[in-house]
C-alpha positions in Angstrom: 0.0 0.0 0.0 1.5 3.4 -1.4 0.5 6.1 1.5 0.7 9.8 0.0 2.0 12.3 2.2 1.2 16.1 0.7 2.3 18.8 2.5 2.4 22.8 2.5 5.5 24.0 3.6 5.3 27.8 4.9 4.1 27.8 8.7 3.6 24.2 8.1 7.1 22.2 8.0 9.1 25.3 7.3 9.3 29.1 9.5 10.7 32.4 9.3 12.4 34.2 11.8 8.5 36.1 12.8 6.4 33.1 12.0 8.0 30.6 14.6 6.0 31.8 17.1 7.6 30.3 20.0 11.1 30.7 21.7 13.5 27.8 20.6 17.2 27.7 20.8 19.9 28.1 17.6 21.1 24.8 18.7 17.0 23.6 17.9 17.4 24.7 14.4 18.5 24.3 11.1 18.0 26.8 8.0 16.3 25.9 4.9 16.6 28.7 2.7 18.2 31.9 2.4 17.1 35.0 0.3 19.5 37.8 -1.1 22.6 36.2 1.3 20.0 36.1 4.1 18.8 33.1 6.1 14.9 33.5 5.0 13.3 30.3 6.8 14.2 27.3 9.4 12.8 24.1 10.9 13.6 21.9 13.9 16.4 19.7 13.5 14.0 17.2 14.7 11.4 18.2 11.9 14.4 17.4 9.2 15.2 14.1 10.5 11.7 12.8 10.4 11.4 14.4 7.5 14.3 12.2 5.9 13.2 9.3 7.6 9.6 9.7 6.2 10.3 8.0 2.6 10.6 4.3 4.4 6.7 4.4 5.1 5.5 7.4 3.0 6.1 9.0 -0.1 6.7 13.0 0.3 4.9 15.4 -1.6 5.7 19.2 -1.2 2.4 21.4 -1.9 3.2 25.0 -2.1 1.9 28.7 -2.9 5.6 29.7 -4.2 6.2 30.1 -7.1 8.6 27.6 -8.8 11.7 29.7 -8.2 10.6 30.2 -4.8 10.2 26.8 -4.2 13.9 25.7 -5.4 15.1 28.4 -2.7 14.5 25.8 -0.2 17.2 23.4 -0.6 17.9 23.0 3.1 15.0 21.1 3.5 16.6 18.0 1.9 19.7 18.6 3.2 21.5 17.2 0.2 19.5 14.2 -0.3 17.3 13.5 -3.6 14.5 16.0 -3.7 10.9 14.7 -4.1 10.1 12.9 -7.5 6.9 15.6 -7.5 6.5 18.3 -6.5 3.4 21.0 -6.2 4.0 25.0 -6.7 2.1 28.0 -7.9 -0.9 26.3 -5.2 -1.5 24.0 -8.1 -1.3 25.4 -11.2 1.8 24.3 -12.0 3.2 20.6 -11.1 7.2 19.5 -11.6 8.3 16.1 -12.4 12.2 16.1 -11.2 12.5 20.3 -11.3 10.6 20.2 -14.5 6.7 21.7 -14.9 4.2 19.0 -16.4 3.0 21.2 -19.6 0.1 19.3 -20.1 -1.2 19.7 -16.4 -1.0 23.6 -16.7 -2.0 24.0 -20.1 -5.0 22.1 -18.8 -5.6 24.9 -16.0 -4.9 27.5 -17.9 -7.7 26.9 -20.1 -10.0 26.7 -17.4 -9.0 30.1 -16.1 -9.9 31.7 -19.3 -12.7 29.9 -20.1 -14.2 31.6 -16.7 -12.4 34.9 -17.2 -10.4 34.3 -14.2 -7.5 36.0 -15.7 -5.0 38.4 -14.3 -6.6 41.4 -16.7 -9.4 41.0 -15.4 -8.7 40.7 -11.6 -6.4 43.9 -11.6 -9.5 46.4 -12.5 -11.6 44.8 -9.3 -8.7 45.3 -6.9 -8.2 49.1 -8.0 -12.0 49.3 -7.3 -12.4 47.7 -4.0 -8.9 48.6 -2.0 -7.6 51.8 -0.8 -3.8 52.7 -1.4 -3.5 53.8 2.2 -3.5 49.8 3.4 -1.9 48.5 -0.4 1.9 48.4 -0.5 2.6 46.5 -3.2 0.4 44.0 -6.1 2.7 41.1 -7.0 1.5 38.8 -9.8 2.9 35.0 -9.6 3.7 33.9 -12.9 0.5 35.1 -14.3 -1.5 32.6 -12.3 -2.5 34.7 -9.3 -2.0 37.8 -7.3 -1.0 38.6 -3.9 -1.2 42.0 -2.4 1.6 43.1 0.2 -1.2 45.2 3.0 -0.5 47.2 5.9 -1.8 44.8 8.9 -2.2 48.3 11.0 -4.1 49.7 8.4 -5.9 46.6 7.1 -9.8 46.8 7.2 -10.1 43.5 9.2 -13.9 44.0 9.8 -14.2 44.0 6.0 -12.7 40.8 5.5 -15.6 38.8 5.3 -17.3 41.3 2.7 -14.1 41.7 0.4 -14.0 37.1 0.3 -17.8 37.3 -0.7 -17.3 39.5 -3.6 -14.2 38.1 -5.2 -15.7 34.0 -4.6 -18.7 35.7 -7.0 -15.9 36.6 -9.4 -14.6 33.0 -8.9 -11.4 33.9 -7.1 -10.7 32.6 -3.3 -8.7 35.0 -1.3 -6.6 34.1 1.9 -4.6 36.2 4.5 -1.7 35.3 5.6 0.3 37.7 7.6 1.1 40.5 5.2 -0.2 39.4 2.2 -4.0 39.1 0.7 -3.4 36.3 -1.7 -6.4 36.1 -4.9 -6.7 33.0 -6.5 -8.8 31.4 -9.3 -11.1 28.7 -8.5 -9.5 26.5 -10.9 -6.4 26.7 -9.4 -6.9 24.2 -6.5 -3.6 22.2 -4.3 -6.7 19.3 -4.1 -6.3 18.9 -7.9 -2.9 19.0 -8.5 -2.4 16.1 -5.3 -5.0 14.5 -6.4 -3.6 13.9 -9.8 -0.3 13.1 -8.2 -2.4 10.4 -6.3 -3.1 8.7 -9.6 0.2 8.9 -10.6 2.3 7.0 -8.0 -1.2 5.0 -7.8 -1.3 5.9 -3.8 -4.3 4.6 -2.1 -4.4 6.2 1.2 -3.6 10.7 1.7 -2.5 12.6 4.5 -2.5 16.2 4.1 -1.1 19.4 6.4 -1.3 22.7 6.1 -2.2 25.7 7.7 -4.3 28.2 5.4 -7.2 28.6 4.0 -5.9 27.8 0.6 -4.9 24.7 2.3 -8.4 23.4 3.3 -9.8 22.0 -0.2 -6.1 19.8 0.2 -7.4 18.8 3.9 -10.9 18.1 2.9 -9.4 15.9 -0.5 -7.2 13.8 2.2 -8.3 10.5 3.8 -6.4 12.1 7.1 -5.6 15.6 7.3 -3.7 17.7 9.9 -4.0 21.6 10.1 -1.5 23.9 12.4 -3.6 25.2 15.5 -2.0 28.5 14.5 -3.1 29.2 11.4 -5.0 31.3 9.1 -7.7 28.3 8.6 -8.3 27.5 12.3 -8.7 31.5 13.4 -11.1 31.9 10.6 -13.3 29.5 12.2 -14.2 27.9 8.8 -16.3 24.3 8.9 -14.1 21.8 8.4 -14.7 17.6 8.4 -13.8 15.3 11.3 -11.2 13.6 9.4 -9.3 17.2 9.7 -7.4 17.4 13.1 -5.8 20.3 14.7 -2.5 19.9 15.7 -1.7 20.1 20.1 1.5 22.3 19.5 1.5 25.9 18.2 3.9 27.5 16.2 7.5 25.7 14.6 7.0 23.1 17.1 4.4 21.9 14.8 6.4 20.1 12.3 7.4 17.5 14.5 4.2 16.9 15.7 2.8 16.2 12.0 6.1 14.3 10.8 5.7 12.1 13.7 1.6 11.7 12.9 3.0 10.6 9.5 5.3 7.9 10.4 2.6 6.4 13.0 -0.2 6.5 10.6 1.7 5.3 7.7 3.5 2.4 9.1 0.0 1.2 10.8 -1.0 1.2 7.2 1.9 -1.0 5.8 
C-alpha cells in the first residue's frame, strides 16, 4: 500500500524568523533557505530528520503557494538528499516532475482560467476598485496565475474581510490572509487537484495532508487524514471543516514535529 503524504511547507514544515511563534534555541534549528545572502526560513532539526526518515513508510509530496523559483530556494530542507520525484508550486497550477513543470497539467488549468475569465486582466480592474492605497503596499503577480497583495496589517480593514472574500468567490477567485499578504486566487487553481492527480500517478491509495491556510483546506478536505497547524489562518477563521481534519496540540515551529511524527505512525500502521 503506497501512503501519500502532501504537504504545505510555509508555517507548516518550514518558519521564518517572525512566524515561529515560539522561543527555541539556535542549537533547535536548522536553515532551509536563504534569500538575497539572508537566512529567510528554518525548521527543527528534529522536523528534518523525520522528515528524511519519512520515505521508508510514506512518499513525500511538497504542496506550495511559491512560485517555482521560490520553491527551489528551499534546498535545506533536503539537506542534500534526492529531492521529491513531485513536487506541487504556484498552489496547483503548475506541477514538476524532477525540477521540471508538467506542460500538459497547466495547459489544462490554464484553459480553465480563461474559459471563466479568471485571468489576471481582469482581476487587476476589481482590486483598484475595492482597495484603498492607504492599506496597499505592493500587487505582485505570480507567474500570471494569481495575485497577492503586500497590505498594511495596522491599516488593514479587518472587519471588511468577510465582505471583500464574498465579492471576489462571485468573481470566482478565493482569497486568503496570511500575515502580510491578501493572496487572490482562481477557482481553478486548487492544491486538491494537483495532489490529487499526483495520487493517480504513483497509484497511492491512502492521503495525509497538512497545512495551515485557508488555501490549504480543499487539500485537507481531499485527504483521507488531514492535519492543520492550530496556528493558522484556517483555524482563526473558524471555517467548517470535516472530522477527518485534526488540529494539531503544538502551536507554532514546534508543529512540524508533531505532524512528521503523525505521519510515520499512521503510515507504518497502514503497511
Amino acid at each position: 500500500m503506497t501512503v501519500l503524504f502532501a504537504s504545505d511547507l510555509d508555517q507548516t514544515l518550514i518558519y521564518s524568523r517572525n512566524s515561529m511563534g515560539m522561543e527555541v534555541t539556535e542549537e533547535e534549528l536548522v536553515e532551509v533557505e536563504r534569500y538575497e545572502g539572508k537566512p529567510l526560513s528554518f525548521m527543527t532539526k528534529k522536523s528534518q530528520s523525520a522528515l528524511w526518515h519519512i520515505s521508508a513508510s510514506a512518499f513525500f509530496l511538497p504542496v506550495t503557494t511559491r512560485t517555482q523559483a521560490q520553491y527551489e530556494r528551499v534546498t535545506g530542507i533536503f539537506n542534500g538528499q534526492q529531492a521529491p520525484r513531485f513536487a506541487i508550486v504556484s498552489n496547483g497550477a503548475v506541477i514538476l516532475e524532477n525540477g521540471k513543470p508538467i506542460k500538459e497539467w497547466s495547459e489544462e488549468i490554464r484553459q480553465q482560467c480563461i474559459s471563466r475569465k479568471t485571468i489576471i486582466s481582469e482581476l487587476l480592474p476589481e482590486i483598484e476598485r475595492h482597495f484603498s492605497d492607504d492599506w496597499v503596499l505592493k500587487v505582485k503577480e505570480a507567474e500570471e496565475w494569481f495575485v497577492y497583495l503586500i497590505v498594511d496589517r495596522a491599516r488593514f480593514p479587518t472587519d471588511k474581510l468577510d465582505f471583500y472574500t464574498t465579492v471576489f468567490k462571485e468573481l470566482g477567485w478565493g482569497m486568503s490572509l496570511q500575515g502580510r499578504k491578501l493572496y487572490f486566487m482562481p477557482e481553478s487553481i486548487t492544491k486538491a487537484a494537483a495532489a490529487m492527480y499526483i495520487k493517480e500517478r504513483i497509484g497511492a491509495s491512502y492521503v495525509l495532508a497538512a497545512g495551515d491556510s485557508l488555501l490549504d483546506l480543499d487539500l485537507l478536505e481531499s485527504a483521507d487524514y488531514g492535519m492543520v497547524a492550530s496556528h493558522g489562518e484556517a483555524v482563526k477563521s473558524r471555517v467548517s471543516m470535516s472530522g477527518h481534519i485534526h488540529k494539531t496540540d503544538t502551536h507554532g515551529i514546534k508543529v512540524g514535529e508533531e505532524i512528521l511524527a503523525r505521519v510515520a505512525e499512521i503510515s507504518l500502521q497502514r503497511q
